[in-house]
C-alpha positions as CSV (number, residue, x, y, z in Angstrom):
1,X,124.4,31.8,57.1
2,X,127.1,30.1,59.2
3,X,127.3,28.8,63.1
4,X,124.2,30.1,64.8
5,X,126.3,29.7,68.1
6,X,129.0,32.0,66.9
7,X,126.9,34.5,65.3
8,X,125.0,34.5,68.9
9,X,128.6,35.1,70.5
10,X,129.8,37.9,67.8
11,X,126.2,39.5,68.6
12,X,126.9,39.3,72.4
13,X,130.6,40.8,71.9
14,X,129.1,43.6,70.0
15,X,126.6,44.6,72.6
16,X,129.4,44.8,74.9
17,X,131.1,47.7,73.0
18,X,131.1,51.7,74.7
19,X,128.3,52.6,72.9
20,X,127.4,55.3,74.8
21,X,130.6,57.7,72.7
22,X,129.8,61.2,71.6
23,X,132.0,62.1,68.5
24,X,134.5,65.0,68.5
25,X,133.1,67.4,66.2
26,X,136.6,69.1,65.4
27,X,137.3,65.4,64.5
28,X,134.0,64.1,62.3
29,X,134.1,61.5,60.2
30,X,137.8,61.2,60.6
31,X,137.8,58.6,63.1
32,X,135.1,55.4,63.9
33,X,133.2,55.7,67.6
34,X,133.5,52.2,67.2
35,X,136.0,50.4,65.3
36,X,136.2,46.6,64.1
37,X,133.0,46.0,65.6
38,X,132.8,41.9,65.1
39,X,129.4,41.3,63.4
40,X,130.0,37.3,62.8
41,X,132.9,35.2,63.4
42,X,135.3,35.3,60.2
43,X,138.2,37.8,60.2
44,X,136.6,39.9,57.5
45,X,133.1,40.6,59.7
46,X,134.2,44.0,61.4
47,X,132.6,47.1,60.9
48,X,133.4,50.6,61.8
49,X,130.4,52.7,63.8
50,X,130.3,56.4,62.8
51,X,127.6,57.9,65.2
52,X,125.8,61.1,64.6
53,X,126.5,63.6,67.4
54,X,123.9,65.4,69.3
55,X,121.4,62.7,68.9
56,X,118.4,63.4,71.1
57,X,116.4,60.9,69.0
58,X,117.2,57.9,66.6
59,X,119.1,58.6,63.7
60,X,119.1,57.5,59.9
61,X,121.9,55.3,59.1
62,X,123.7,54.8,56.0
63,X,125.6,51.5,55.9
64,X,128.9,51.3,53.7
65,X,129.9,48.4,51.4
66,X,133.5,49.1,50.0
67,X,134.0,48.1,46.2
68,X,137.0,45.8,44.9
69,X,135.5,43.1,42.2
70,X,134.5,41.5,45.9
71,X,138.1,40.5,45.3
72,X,139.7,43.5,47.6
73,X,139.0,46.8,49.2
74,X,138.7,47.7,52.8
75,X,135.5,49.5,54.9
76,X,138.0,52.8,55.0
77,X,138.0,53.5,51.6
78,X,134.4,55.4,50.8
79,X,133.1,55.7,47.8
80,X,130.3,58.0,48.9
81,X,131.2,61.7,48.2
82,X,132.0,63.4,51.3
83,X,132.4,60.1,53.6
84,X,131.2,59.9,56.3
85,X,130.9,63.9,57.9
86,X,128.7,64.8,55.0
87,X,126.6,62.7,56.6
88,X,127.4,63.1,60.3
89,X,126.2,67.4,60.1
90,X,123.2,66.1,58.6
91,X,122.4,64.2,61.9
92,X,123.0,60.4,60.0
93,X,125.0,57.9,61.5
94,X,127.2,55.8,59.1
95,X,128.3,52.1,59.5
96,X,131.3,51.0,57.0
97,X,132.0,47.4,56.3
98,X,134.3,44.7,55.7
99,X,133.3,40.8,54.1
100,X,134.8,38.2,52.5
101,X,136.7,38.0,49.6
102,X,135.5,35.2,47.1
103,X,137.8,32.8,46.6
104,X,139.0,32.5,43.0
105,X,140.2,30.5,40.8
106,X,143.3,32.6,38.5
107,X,145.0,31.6,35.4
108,X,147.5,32.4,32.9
109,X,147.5,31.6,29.7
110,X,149.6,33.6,27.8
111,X,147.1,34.6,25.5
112,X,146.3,37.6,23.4
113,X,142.6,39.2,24.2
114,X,140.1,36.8,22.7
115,X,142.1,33.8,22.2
116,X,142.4,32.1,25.4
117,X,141.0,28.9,25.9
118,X,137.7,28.8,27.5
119,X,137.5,27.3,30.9
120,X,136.0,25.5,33.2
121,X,133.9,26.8,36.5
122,X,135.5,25.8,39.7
123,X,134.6,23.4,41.8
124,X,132.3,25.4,44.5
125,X,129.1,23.8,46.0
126,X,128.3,27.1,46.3
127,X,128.7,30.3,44.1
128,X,131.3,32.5,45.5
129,X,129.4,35.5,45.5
130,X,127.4,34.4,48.3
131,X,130.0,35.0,50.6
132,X,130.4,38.9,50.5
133,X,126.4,39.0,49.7
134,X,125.4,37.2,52.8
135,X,128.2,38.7,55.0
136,X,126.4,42.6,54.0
137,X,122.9,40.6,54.6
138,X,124.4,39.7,58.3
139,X,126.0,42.9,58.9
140,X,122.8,45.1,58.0
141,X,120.3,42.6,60.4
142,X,123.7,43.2,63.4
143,X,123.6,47.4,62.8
144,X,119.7,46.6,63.3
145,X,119.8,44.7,66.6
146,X,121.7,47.5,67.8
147,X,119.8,50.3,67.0
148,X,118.5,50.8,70.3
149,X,122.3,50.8,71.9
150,X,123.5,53.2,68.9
151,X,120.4,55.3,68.9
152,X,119.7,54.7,65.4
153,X,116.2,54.4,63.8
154,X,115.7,50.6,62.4
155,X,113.2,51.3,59.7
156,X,115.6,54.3,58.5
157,X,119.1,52.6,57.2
158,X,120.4,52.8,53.5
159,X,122.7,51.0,51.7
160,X,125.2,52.5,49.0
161,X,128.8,51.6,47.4
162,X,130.6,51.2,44.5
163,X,131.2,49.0,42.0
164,X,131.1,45.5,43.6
165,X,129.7,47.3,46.8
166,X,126.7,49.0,44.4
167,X,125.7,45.4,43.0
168,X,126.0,44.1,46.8
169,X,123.4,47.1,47.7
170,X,121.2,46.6,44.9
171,X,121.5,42.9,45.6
172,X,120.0,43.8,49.2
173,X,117.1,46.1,48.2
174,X,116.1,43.5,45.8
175,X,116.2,40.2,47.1
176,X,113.4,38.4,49.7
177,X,113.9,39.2,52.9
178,X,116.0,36.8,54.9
179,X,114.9,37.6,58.0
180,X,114.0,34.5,60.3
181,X,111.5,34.6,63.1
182,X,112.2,31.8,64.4
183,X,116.1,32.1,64.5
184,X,117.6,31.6,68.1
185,X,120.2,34.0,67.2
186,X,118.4,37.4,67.5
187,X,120.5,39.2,64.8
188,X,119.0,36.5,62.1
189,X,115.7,37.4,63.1
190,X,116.3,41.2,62.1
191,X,115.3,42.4,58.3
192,X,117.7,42.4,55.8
193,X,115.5,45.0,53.4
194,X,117.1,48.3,53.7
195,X,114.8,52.0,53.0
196,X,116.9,52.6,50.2
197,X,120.1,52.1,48.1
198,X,122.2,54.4,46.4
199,X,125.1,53.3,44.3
200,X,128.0,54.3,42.3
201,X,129.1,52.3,39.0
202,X,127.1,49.8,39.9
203,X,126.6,46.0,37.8
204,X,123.3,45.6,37.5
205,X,123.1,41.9,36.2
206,X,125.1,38.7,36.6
207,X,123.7,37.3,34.1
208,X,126.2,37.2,30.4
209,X,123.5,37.1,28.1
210,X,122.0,40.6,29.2
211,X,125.7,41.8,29.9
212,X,126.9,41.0,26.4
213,X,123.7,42.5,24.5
214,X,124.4,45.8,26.2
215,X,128.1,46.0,26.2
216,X,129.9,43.6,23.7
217,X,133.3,44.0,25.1
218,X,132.2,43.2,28.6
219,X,134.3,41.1,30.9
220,X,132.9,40.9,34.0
221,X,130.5,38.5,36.0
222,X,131.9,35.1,35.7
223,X,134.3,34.8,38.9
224,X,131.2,35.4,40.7
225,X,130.0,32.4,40.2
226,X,133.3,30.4,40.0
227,X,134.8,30.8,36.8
228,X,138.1,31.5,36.4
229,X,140.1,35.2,35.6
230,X,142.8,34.7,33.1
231,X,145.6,37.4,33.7
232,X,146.4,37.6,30.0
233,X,143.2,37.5,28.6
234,X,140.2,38.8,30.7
235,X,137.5,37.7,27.8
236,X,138.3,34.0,29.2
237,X,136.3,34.7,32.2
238,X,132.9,35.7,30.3
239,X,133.4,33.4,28.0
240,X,133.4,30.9,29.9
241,X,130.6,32.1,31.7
242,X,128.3,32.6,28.9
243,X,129.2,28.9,27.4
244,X,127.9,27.0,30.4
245,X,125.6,29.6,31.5
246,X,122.6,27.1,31.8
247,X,124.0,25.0,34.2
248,X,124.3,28.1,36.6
249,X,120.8,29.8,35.2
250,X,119.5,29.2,39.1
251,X,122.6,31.1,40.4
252,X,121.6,33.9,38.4
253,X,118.2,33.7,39.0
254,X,119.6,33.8,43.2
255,X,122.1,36.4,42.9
256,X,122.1,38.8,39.8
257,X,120.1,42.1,41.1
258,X,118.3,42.4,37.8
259,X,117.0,39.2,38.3
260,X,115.2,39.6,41.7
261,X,113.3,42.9,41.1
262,X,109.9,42.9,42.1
263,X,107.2,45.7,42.6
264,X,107.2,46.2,45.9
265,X,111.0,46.8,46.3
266,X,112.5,50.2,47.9
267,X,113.8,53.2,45.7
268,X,116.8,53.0,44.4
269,X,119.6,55.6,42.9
270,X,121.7,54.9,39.9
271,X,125.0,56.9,39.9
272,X,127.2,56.7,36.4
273,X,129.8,58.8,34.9
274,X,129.3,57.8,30.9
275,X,126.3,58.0,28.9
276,X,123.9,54.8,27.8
277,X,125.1,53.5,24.2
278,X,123.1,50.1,24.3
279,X,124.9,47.5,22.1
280,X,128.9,50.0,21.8
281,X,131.9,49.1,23.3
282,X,132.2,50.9,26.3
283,X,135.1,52.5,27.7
284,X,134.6,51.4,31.3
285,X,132.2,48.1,30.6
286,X,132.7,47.2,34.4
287,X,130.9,50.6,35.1
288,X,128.8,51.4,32.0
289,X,125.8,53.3,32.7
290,X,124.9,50.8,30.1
291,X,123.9,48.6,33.5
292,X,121.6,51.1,34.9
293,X,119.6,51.7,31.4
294,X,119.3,47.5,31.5
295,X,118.2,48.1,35.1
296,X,115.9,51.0,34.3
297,X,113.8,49.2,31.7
298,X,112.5,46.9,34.4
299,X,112.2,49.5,36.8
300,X,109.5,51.3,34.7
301,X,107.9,48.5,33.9
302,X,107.1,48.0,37.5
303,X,106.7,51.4,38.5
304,X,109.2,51.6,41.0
305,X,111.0,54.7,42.3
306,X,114.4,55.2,41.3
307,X,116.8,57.9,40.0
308,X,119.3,57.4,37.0
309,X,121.5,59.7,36.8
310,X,124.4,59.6,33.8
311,X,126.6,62.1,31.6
312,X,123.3,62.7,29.7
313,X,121.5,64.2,32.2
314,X,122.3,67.5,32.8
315,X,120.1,68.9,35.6
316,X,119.8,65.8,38.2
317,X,117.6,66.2,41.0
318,X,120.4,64.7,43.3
319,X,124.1,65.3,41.6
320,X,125.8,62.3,43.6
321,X,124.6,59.8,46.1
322,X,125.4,61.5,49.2
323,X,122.7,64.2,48.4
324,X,120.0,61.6,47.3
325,X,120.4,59.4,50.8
326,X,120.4,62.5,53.3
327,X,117.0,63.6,50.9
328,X,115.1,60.4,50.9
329,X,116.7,59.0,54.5
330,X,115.2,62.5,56.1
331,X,112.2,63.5,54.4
């Protein structure tokens, strides 16, 4: 997860911030307590520090990862209805971040849809996506080791986003823990599991195989593990993907969230704006609800909590994600 040392030094820095702000309530939400808080040592690893006012015990915290492909966005733009005062009157602090791009390979070839060449995966050691996934795993274990500084309760802390951001989350309520005891940084030592996740739009799998079975005109997945997004035809990229899918089977296995579900995971809350057509072209395939029916299958079959919520359901317990996390991150 990068230089121990300056993780150590970005953890020290942080502690060193006011933390001891009470927010303006004529002003909620509008501006961060804290602002470009460094959580590790690349440009990209700031986050902004929303803190609950009148907090005479430790808060809930919701921690925001901005969408973008994990190719742009910024920790300003929210995705979560209301931003952050929706969650602020409700006593809930909120932490927004930023990570790292991936880097990508992008080409032009002039093609119509469906006709350009296929290509081959760039030359990465590692897959790209483990960039912006690991940066959210370090920035949830930093908000952690300062709970005690920004009064918030460590056990209590969601995760939620869209697009990009909702398969980061999901990624994070799924995967092991990567928590190390015996890390002599002390942020690597903190969890990296958070109570819940709520997302919007989220991609559910990385994997092309169960991408392509559920939405045939599907595009997406590929640059996350290196292969290359043609401008003039974005079928390239899948593609691609799905033609030397084996020799990346383990990356999938690593980072696709449908992959890593297991039984004893926390709930989870699928937002989507469309309605599940298993095996149609999809209007949005990037945000089907499509992925959250994949998702949902396995879900049931291992009996976890979760709430899917589509155009086809008309009376949702929780109508958006903001509603769900101040429910479950209270009760």
């Amino acid at each position: 997860m990068g230089n121990t040392q300056a993780w150590c030094n970005a953890a020290a820095s942080g502690s060193d911030q006011d933390n001891k702000q009470e927010p303006q309530i004529k002003n909620l939400g509008k501006v961060p307590n804290l602002a470009d808080v460094k959580y590790g040592p690349h440009d990209r690893n700031v986050l902004d520090v929303y803190l609950a006012p009148n907090r005479d015990k430790p808060t809930p915290c919701v921690m925001h990862i901005h969408g973008g492909g994990w190719l742009g966005g910024d920790k300003t733009k929210f995705s979560i209805p209301g931003g952050p005062k929706a969650f602020l009157t409700e006593g809930i602090t909120v932490v927004s971040i930023n990570y790292r791009y991936l880097k990508q390979t992008i080409v032009n070839t002039g093609s119509t849809r469906g006709n350009g060449a296929i290509q081959p995966r760039g030359n990465y050691p590692e897959p790209p996506v483990k960039t912006p996934l690991y940066d959210a795993a370090r920035a949830l274990q930093f908000v952690r080791s300062h709970a005690k500084q920004w009064n918030i309760d460590p056990k209590r802390i969601a995760v939620t986003g869209g697009s990009a951001g909702a398969c980061t989350s999901l990624w994070l309520a799924f995967h092991d823990d990567l928590a190390d005891p015996q890390s002599p940084d002390p942020v690597a030592r903190e969890s990296t599991k958070p109570w819940c996740a709520a997302t919007i739009g989220a991609q559910t799998s990385l994997d092309p195989v169960e991408i392509l079975e559920w939405m045939p005109n599907a595009t997406y997945g590929g640059h996350a593990f290196g292969y290359v997004w043609d401008h003039s035809d974005h079928t390239v990229e899948i593609r691609s993907f799905l033609k030397d899918r084996e020799s990346v089977k383990h990356w999938i296995a690593e980072y696709s969230p449908y992959a890593l579900v297991t039984k004893d995971d926390p709930p989870v809350y699928l937002f989507y704006g469309d309605m599940p057509e298993k095996g149609k072209v999809q209007k949005d395939p990037t945000h089907s609800s499509n992925y959250g029916a994949l998702l949902v299958e396995k879900l049931e079959r291992l009996g976890l909590d979760y709430e899917f919520v589509h155009k086809g359901i008309k009376q949702p317990r929780f109508k958006n994600t903001t509603e769900y996390l101040i429910q479950t991150l209270k009760k």
